[in-house]
C-alpha positions as a printed Julia matrix, in Angstrom:
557×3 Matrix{Float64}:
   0.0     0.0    0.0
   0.96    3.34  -0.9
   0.54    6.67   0.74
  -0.23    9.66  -1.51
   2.83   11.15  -2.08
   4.05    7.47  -3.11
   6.12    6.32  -0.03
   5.55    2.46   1.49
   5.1     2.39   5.13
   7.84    0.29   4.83
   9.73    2.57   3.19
   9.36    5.24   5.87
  10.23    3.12   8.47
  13.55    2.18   7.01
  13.93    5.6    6.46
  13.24    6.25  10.15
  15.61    3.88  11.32
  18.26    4.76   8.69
  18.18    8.3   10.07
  18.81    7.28  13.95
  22.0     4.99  12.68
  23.41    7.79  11.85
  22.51   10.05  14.86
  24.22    7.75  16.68
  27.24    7.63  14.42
  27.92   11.19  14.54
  27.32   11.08  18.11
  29.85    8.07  18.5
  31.93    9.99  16.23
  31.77   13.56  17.71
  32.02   11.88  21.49
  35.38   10.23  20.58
  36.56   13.58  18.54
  36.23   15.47  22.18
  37.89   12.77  24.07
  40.51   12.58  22.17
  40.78   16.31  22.24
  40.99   16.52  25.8
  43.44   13.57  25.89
  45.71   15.66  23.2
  45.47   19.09  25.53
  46.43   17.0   28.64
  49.32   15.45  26.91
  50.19   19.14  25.5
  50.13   20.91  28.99
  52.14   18.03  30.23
  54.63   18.33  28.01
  54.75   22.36  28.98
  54.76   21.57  32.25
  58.16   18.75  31.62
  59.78   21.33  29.35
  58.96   24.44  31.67
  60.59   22.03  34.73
  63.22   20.91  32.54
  64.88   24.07  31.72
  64.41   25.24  35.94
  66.14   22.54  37.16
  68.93   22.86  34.3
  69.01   26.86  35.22
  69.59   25.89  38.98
  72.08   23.71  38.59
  73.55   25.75  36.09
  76.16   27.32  39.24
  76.5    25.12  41.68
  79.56   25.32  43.63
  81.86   22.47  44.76
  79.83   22.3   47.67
  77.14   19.37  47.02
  75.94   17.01  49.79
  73.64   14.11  48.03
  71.8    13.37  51.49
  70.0    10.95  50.19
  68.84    9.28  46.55
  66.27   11.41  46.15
  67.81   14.36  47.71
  70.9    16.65  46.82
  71.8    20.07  48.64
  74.24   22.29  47.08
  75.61   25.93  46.81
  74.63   28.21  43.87
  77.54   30.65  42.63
  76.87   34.21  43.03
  75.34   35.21  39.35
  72.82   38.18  38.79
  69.8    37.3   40.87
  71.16   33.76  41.93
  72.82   32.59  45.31
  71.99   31.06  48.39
  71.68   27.04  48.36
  69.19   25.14  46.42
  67.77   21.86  47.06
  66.2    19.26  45.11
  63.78   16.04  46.48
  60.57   14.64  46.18
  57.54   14.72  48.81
  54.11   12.89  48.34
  50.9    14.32  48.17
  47.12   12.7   47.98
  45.46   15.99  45.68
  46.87   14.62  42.39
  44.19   12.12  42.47
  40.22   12.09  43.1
  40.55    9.41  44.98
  43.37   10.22  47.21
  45.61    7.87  46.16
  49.48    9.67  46.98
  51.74   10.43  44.36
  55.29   11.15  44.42
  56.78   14.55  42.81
  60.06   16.38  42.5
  60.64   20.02  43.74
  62.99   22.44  43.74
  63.68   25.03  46.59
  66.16   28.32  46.01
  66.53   29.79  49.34
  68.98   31.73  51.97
  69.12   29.45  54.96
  68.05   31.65  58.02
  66.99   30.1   60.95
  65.07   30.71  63.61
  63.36   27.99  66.51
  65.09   25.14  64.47
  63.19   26.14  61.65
  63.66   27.76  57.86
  61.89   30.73  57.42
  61.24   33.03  54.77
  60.88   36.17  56.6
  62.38   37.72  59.71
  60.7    39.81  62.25
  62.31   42.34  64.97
  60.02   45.1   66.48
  57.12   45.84  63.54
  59.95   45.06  60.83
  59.55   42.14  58.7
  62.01   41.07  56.22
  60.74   38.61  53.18
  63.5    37.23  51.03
  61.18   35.47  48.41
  59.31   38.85  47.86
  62.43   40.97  48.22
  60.56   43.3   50.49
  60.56   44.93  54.04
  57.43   45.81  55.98
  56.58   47.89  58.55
  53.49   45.67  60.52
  51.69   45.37  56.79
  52.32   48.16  55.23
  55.28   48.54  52.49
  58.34   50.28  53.42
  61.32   49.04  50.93
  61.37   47.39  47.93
  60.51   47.95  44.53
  58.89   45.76  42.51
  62.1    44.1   40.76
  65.1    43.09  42.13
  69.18   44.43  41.22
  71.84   45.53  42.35
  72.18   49.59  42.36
  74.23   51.64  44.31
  72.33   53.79  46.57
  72.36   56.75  48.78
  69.72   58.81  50.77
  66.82   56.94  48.47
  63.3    56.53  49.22
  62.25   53.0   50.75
  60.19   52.17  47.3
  62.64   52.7   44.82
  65.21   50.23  46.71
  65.26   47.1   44.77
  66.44   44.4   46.97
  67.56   41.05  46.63
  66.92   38.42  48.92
  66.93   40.08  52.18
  66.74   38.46  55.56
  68.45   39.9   59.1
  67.58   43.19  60.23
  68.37   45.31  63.29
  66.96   48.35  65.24
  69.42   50.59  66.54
  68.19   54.33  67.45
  65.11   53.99  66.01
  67.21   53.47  62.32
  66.74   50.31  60.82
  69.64   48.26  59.22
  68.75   45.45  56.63
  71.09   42.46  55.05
  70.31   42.74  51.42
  71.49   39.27  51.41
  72.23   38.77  47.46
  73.24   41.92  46.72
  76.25   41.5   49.27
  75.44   44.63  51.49
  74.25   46.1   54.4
  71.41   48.61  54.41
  70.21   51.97  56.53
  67.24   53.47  57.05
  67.0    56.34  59.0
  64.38   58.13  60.7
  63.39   60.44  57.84
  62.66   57.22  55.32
  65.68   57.81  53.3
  67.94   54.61  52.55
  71.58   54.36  52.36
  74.08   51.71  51.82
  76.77   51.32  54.44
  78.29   48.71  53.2
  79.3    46.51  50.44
  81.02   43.31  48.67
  84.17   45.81  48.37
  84.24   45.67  52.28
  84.65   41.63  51.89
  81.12   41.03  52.54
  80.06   38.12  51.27
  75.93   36.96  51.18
  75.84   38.72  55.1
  72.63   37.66  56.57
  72.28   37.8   60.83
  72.48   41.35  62.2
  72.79   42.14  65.86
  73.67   45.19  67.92
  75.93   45.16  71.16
  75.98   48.66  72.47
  77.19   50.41  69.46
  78.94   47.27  67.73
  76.88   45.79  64.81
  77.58   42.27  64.74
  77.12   40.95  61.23
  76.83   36.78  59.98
  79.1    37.3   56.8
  77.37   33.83  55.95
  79.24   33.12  52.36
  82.77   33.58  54.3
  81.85   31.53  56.84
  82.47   34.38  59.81
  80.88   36.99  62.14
  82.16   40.27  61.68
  82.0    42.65  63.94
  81.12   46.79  62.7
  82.34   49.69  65.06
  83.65   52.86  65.91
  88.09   53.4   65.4
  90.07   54.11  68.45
  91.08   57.83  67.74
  93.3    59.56  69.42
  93.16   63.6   68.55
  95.93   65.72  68.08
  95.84   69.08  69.06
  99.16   70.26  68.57
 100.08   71.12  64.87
 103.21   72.3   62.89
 103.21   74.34  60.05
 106.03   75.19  57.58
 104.62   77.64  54.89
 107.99   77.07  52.7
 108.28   80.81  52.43
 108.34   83.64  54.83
 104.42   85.03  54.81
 103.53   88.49  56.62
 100.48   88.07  59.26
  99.77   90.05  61.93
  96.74   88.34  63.14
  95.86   84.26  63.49
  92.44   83.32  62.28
  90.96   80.11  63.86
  87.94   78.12  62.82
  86.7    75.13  64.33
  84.57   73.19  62.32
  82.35   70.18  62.89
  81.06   68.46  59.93
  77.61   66.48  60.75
  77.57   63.07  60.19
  74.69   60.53  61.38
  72.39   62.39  62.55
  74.33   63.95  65.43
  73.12   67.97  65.76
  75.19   68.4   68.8
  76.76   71.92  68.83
  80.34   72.0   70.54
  82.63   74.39  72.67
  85.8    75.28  72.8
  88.08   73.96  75.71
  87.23   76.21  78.97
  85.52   78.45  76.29
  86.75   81.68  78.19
  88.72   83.24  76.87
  91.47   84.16  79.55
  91.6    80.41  79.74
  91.7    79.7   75.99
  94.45   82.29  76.11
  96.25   80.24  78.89
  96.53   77.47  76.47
  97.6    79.4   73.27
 100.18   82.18  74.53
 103.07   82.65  73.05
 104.18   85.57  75.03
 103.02   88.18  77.82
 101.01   90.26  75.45
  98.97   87.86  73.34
  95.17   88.53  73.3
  91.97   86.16  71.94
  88.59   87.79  70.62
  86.23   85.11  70.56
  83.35   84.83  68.18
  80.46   83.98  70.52
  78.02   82.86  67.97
  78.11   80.29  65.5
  77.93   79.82  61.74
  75.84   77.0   60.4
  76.07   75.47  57.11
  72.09   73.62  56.66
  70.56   72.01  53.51
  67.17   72.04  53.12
  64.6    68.88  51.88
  65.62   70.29  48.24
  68.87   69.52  48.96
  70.16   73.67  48.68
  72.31   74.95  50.88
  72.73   78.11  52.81
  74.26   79.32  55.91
  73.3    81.61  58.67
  75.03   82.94  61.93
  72.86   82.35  65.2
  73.62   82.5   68.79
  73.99   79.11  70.98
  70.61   79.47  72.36
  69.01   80.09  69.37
  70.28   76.89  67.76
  68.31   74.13  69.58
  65.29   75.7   68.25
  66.47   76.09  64.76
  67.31   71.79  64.73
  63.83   71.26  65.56
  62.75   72.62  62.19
  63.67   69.15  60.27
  63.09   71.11  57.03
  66.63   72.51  57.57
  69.4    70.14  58.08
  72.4    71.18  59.39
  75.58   69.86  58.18
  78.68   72.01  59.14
  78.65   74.48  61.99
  81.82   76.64  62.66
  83.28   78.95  65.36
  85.85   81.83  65.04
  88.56   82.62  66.81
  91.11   85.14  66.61
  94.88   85.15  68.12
  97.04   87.96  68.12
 100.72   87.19  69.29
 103.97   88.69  68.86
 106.18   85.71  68.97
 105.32   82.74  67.3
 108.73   81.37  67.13
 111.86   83.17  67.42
 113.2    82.58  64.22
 110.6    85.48  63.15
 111.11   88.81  61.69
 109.25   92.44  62.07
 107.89   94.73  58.71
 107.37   98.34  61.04
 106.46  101.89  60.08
 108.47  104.92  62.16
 105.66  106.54  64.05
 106.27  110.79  64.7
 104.79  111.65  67.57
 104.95  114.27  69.58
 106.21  113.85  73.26
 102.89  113.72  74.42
 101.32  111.22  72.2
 104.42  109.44  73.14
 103.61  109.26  76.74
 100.19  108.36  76.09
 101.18  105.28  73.35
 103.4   103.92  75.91
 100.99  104.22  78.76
  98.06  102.36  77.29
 100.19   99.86  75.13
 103.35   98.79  76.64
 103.83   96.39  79.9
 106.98   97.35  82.06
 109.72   95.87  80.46
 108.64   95.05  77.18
 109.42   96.85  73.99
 106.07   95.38  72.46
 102.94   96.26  73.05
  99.4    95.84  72.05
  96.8    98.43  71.3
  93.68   96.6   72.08
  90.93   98.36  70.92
  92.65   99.02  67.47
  93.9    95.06  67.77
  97.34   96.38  66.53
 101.0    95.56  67.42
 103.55   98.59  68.53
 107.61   98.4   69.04
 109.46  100.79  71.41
 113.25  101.82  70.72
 115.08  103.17  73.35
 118.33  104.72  72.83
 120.99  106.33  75.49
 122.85  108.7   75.35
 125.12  110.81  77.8
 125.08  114.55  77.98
 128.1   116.77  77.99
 127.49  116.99  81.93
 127.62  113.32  82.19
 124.29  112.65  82.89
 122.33  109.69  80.74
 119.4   110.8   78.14
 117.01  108.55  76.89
 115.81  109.09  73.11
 112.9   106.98  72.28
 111.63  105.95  68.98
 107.95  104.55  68.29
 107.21  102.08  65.52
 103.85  100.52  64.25
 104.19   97.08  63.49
 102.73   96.29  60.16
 103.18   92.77  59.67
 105.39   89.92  61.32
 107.22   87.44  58.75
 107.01   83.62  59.65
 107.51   80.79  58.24
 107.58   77.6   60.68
 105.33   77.71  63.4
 103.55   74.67  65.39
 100.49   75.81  67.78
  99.19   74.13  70.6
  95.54   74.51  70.28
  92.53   74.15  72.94
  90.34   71.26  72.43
  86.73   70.4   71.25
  84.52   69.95  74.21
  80.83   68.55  74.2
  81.2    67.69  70.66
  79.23   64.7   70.02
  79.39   62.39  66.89
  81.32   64.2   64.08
  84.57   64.84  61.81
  86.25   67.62  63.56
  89.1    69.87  61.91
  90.51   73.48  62.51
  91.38   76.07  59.74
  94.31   78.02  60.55
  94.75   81.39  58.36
  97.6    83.98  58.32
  95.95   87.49  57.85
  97.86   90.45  57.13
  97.45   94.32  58.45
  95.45   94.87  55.39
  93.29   91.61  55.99
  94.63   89.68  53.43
  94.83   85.96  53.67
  98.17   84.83  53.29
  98.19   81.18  54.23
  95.09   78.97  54.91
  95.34   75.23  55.65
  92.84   73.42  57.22
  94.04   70.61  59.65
  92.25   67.7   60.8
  92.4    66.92  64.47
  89.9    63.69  64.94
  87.17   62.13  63.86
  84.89   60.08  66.21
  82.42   58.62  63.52
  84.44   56.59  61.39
  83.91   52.53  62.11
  85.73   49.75  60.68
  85.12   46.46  60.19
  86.52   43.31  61.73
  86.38   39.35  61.64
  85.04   38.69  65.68
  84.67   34.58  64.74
  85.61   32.4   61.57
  85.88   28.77  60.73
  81.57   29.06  60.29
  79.16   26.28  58.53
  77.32   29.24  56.97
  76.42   31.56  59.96
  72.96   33.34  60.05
  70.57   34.15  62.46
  72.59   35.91  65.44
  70.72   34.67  69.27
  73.97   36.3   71.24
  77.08   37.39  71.16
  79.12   34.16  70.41
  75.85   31.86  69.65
  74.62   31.4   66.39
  72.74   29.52  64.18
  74.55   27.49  61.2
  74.14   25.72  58.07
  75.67   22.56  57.48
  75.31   20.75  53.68
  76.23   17.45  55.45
  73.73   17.13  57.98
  70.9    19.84  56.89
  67.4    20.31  59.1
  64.22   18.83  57.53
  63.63   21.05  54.51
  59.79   21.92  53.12
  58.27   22.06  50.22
  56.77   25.83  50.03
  53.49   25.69  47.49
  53.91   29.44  47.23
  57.64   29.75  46.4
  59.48   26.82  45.46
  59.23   25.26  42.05
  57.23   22.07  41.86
  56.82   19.43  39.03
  53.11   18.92  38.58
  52.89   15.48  36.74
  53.97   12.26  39.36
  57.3    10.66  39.14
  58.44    7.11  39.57
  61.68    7.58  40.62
  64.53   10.37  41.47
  68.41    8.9   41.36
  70.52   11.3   42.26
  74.34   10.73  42.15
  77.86   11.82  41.87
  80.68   10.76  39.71
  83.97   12.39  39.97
  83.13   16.05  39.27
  80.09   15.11  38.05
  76.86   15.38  39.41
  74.0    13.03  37.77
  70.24   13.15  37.96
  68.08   10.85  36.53
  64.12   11.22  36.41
  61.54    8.61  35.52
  58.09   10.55  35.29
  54.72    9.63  33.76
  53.64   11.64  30.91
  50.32   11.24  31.49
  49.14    9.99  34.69
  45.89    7.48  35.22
  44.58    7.08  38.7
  42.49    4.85  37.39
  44.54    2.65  35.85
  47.99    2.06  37.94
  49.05   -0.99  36.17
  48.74    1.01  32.97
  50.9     3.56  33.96
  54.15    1.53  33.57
  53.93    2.22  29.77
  53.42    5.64  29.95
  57.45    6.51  31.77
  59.9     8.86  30.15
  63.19    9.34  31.47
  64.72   12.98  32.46
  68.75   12.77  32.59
  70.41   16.12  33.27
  74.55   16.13  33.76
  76.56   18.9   35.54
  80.23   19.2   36.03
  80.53   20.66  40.2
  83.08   23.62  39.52
């Protein structure tokens, strides 16, 4: 029987069931296409993730040092040469985990840590805390409670000086120290020792030019930074140089130079911080002139106030003089920074040495004015005098002669000195007092009777700032964290503490592994990886088949 249009009901359903055979050959077809589409993207991202693993491990092994400690089969510990960004000690093993797998079934996989061995409670850590400071080597970072207070975001090695926290790029730091509310930072792979002081600004103090060497433990003792020079093996030890100040200074101007008056300046140049104003030994002047006279009629005018040399936060410069009093109220203004102050003396003497000669004028006077010069200016006895109030030198001549009746007459001849001629001299001068932290020096200048400067030299007496650096302890399995004065904690390859896998930080191989061999031949250092390229947790026995082998080769310099 035939329908209208001319189709059998057999015919249609044939036609029917034709039409679902091959719905469900596409749908075979398409269902496979996926599968094997995932399958394909899995075996692709394993193969990124064996390459990408591949060239880290190569890269860390790439400078390892002749120190390498195979602890175990699956575990090697060695040092990485200083290079760039690199340093420290890396270490490569294995650890199991039960997230690989739905079911929980543990898997074994390979990691590698970089990392600066600091330790504190018998434990690695990452970061170091002292006060609200926290250190964080892996983020090369410092922070003050949470907030951000050095580091940029790269790391490198730049030479810095009076730099705002953010723009320090550091590289891997760990110890840190509080010392007068400055903080001091090991900048652990870039082989130096950072400040910060209380304005923000950081400065390096230090450097691998001072022999340190991946420094990491800080610790003060009174003034004395102790430091863990952990590369060298040694504790060094940071403080102030024995000085002892000389105050007595010889001159020898090679040629004979006219002065009539001595010019003094002591000067303090500022260093760390210190503001401290100074004084003069006694500062009186009868006693200063107790200490400097030469002979009976010397004199000292003191210049009471002081002249300060500031910068401002622009970093200009000006100076101003101010009275002692006023100057503790001008340091509180931390706009202005002062950085040199200075105080004047000047010392008028006759007789610096005796190997000295006299430039004088022939005064006429009358008899009168005669009596009066000699009356205010000469002592009894002397045939030199000094005119204070005009701070000028006079010479008397005295000549005898006898009258036709026999008696004696005195003739007596007045000179104004204009200059004296010198040209070795030594002076013993009066000491700083109260001076605080500082480079001290005095300027010595010849001035002439017309005030012109005939000789200026400016002699440095002390300075009570300068520190040096010395090895306190050496002989060290990699010294770091600092507990005392003589204990500290080490790092030894042979026998290392348990060491972590760290999910945020260290380097991990995603896809299991059967086996790590790790071994040394010679100068040779062999590892040899059997992974799965792609893992079934369904199907264990199956996995056999799916094992490629990983062999890397490095010659230990």
């Amino acid at each position: 029987m035939k329908s209208k249009n001319g189709v059998t009901l057999v015919e249609l359903i044939v036609g029917i069931s034709i039409t679902m055979l091959l719905m469900i050959s596409i749908g075979i077809f398409v269902s496979s296409g996926l599968s094997n589409i995932f399958i394909q993207d899995k075996s692709l991202g394993n193969m990124f993730s064996i390459n990408d693993f591949s060239n880290e491990i190569r890269k860390t092994t790439e400078n390892l040092e002749k120190k390498v400690s195979i602890i175990s089969s699956e575990k090697v510990i060695f040092k990485r040469k200083r290079n760039l960004d690199e340093g420290g000690f890396a270490f490569i093993g294995t650890f199991e985990k039960n997230d690989f797998c739905e079911n929980g079934e543990k898997t074994k996989h390979i990691f590698i840590k970089n990392f600066i061995p600091f330790k504190i409670g018998g434990k690695l850590t990452n970061k170091v805390k002292v006060g609200d400071f926290t250190s964080d080597q892996k983020e090369n970072k410092i922070f003050k409670n949470e907030d951000l207070i050095i580091g940029a975001n790269s790391f490198s090695r730049e030479n810095i000086s009076e730099v705002s926290g953010e723009k320090v790029k550091l590289n891997g730091p760990t110890g840190l120290a509080l010392y007068r509310n400055e903080l001091y930072i090991s900048d652990t792979l870039n082989n130096r020792i950072l400040k910060m002081k209380k304005n923000g600004k950081v400065s390096e103090i230090m450097n691998q030019k001072a022999g340190l060497e991946e420094p990491t433990g800080l610790l003060f003792d009174g003034e004395t930074l102790y430091i863990a020079n952990s590369g060298k093996g040694e504790i060094l030890k940071y403080q102030k140089k024995n000085y002892s100040p000389s105050y007595k200074i010889e001159f020898d101007l090679k040629t004979k130079t006219d002065f009539n008056k001595i010019k003094l300046t002591y000067i303090k140049n500022i260093v760390e911080d210190d503001e401290n104003l100074f004084k003069i030994e006694k500062n009186e002047k009868n006693k200063i002139l107790e200490k400097l006279k030469k002979s009976e009629i010397d004199d000292v005018e003191i210049n009471e106030n002081y002249k300060i040399f500031y910068k401002n936060q622009k970093g200009e410069e000006y100076s101003e003089v101010i009275k002692e009093s006023e100057y503790k109220e001008k340091i509180l203004d931390k706009n202005y920074i002062p950085k040199r102050i200075e105080k004047e003396i000047y010392f008028y003497t006759s007789k610096l040495t005796d190997n000295q000669e006299i430039d004088k004028q022939e005064l006429i006077l009358s008899e009168s004015e005669k009596t009066l010069l000699e009356k205010e200016t000469f002592k009894s006895g002397l045939d030199i005098g000094f005119a204070k109030q005009e701070k000028s030198f006079y010479e008397r001549e005295t000549k005898k002669t006898i009258n036709p009746d026999g008696t004696e007459k005195k003739e007596k001849k007045f000179f104004k000195i204009k200059n004296f001629k010198i040209q070795k001299f030594s002076l013993d001068l009066p000491k700083f007092t109260d001076f605080g932290e500082g480079s001290f020096s005095i300027k010595v200048e010849l001035i002439d009777g017309e005030e012109k400067q005939n000789f200026v030299e400016e002699k440095k007496i002390f300075s009570n700032f300068e520190k040096e650096l010395k090895v306190a302890e050496n002989g060290l399995n990699y010294p770091n964290n600092i507990n005392s004065i003589g204990s500290y904690e080490t790092f030894d390859l042979s026998s290392p503490f348990e060491i972590d896998f760290d999910k945020n930080y260290d380097k991990m191989l995603e896809l299991p592994i059967k086996s790590l061999e790790i071994s040394k031949n010679g100068d040779m250092l062999n590892i040899i990886l059997k992974y799965y390229r792609n893992y079934n947790c369904d199907d264990p026995d199956g996995n056999e088949s799916r094992i490629s082998t990983l062999l890397i080769k490095k010659k230990i310099n």
